[in-house]
C-alpha positions as a Python dict, from the first residue, in 0.01 Angstrom:
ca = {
    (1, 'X'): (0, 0, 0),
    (2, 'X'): (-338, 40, 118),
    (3, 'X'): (-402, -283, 362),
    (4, 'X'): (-774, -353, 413),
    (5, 'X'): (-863, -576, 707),
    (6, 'X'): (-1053, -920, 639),
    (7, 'X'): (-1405, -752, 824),
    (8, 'X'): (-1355, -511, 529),
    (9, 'X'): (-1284, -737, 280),
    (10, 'X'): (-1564, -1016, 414),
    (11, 'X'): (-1838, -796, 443),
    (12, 'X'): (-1734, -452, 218),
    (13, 'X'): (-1473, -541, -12),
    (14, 'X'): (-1638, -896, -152),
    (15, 'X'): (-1983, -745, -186),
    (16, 'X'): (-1842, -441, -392),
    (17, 'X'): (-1638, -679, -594),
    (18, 'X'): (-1970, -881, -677),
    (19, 'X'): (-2193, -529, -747),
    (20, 'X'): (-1916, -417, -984),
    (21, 'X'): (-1945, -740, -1221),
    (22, 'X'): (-2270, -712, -1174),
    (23, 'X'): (-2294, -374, -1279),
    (24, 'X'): (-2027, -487, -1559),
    (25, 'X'): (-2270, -723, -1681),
    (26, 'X'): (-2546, -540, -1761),
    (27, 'X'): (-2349, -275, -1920),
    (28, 'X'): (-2245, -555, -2143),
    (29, 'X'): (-2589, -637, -2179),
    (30, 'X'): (-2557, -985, -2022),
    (31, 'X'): (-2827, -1131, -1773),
    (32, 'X'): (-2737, -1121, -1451),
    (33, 'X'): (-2605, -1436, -1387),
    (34, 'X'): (-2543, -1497, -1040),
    (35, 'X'): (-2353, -1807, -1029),
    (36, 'X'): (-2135, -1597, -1289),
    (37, 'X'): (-2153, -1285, -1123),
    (38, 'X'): (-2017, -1456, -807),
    (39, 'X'): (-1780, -1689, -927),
    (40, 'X'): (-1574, -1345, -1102),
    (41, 'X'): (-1642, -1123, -815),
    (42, 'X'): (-1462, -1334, -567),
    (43, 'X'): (-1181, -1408, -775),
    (44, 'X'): (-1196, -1009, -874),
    (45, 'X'): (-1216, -926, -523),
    (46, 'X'): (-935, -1220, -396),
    (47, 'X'): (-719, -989, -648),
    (48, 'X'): (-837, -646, -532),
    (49, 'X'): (-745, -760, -146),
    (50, 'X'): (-386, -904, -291),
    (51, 'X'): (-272, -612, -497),
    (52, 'X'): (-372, -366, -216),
    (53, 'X'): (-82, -572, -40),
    (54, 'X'): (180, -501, -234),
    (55, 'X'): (447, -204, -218),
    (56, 'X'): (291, -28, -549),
    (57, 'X'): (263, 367, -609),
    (58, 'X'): (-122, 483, -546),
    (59, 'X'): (-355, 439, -838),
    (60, 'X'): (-115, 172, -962),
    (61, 'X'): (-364, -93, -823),
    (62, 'X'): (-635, 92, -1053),
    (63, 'X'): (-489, -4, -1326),
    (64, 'X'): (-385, -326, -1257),
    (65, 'X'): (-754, -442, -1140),
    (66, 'X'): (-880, -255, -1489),
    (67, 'X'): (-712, -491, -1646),
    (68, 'X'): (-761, -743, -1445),
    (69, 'X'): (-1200, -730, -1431),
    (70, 'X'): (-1138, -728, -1826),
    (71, 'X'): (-971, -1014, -1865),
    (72, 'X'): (-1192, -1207, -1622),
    (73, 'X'): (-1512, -1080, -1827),
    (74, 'X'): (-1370, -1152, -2123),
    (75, 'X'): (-1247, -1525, -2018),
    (76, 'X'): (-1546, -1582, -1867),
    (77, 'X'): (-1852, -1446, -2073),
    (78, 'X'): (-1662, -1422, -2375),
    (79, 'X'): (-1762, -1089, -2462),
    (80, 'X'): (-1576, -864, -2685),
    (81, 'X'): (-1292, -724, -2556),
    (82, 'X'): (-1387, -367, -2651),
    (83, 'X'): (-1711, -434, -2460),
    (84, 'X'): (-1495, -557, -2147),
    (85, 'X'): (-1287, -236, -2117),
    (86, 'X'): (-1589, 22, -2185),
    (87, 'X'): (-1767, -225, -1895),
    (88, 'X'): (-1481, -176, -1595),
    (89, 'X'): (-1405, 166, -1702),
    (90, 'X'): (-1768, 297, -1650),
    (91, 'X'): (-1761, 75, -1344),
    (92, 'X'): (-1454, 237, -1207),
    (93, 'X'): (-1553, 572, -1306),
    (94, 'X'): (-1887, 527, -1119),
    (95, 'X'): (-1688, 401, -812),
    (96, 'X'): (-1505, 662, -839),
    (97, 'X'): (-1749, 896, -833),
    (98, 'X'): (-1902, 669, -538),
    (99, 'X'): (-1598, 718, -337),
    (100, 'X'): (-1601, 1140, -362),
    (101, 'X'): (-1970, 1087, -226),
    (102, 'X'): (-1828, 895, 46),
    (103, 'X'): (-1562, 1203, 80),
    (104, 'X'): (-1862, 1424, 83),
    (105, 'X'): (-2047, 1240, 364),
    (106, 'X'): (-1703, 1202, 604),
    (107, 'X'): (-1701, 1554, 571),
    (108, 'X'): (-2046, 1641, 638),
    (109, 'X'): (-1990, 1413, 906),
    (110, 'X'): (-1686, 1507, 1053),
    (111, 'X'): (-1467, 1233, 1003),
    (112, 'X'): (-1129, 1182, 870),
    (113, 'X'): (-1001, 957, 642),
    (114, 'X'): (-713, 872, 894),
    (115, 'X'): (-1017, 754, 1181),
    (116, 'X'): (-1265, 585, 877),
    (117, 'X'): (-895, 364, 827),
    (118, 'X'): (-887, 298, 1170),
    (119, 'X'): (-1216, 198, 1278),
    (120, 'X'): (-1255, -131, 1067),
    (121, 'X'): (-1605, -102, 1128),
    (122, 'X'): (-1685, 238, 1053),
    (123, 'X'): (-1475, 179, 689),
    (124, 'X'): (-1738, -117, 610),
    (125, 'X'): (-2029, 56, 711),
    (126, 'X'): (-1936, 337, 512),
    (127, 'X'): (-1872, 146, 220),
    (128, 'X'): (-2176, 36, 152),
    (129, 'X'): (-2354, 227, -1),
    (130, 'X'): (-2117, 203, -246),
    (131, 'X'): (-2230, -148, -285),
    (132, 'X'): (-2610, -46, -298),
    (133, 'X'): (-2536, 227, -532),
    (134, 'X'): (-2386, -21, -790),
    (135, 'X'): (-2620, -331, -721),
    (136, 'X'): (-2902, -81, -826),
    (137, 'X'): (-2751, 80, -1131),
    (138, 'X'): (-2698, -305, -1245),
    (139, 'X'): (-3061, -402, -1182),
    (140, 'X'): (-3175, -88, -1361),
    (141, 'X'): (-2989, -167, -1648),
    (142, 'X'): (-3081, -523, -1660),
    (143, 'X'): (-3417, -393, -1606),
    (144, 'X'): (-3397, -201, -1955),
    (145, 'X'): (-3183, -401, -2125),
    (146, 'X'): (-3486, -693, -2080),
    (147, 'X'): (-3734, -429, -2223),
    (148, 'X'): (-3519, -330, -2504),
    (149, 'X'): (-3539, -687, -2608),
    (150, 'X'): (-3880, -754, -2544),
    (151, 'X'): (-3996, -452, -2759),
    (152, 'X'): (-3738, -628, -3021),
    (153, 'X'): (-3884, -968, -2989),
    (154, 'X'): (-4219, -790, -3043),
    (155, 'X'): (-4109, -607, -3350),
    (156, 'X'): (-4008, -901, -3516),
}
């Protein structure tokens, strides 16, 4: 169980919610869509806060919210379902590899993971530029996937 206080969640936790469908969306190849985008990161991150909650073995909750960001972008953009699960597994690869960067900095830093837990503050601070790092890799994507087309449309 990996509790997250509501600061976190509020003003860390929502925002990386949002980024990931974001990013999720232009891997898809959708338009950003933010009405979209926010409606199925809040409900994404409403999950991610509740399953933290519960008494389930670590990395557990990965898999759970995998499936869970699929079925949302499925239900919601009706994209293929092969497109969903490539979508949150790059997104929770690149996370992941967001989170050793973070691992990296407390380190160069000299902080622990047991005092990032307990400063509330520090943990959402610290988490985002998590949020940064995926916003941008979703508005460079959408950025190509727009020029893709328009060399497409121009070809026709």
């Amino acid at each position: 169980m990996l509790k997250m206080p509501w600061i976190t969640f509020l003003f860390q936790g929502l925002p990386e919610t949002i980024a990931s469908t974001a990013f999720c969306f232009a891997i898809i190849k959708l338009p950003l869509i933010w009405n979209l985008i926010l409606r199925i990161g809040v409900i994404y991150g409403i999950s991610a806060f509740s399953i933290r909650l519960l008494p389930i073995s670590y990395g557990v909750h990965t898999i759970i919210l995998i499936f869970i960001l699929v079925v949302l972008l499925v239900s919601f953009t009706k994209c293929k379902l092969s497109l969903a699960f490539m979508a949150a597994l790059t997104n929770m690869i690149t996370v992941a590899a967001s989170e050793f960067l973070l691992g990296a900095l407390l380190n160069f830093l000299n902080i622990s993971f047991q005092e990032l837990y307990k400063n509330q503050w520090l943990w959402t601070l610290l988490g985002l530029p998590q949020v940064l790092i995926l916003l941008s890799l979703a508005f460079i994507l959408n950025y190509f996937n727009k020029q893709k087309t328009v060399r497409k449309d121009s070809c026709d």
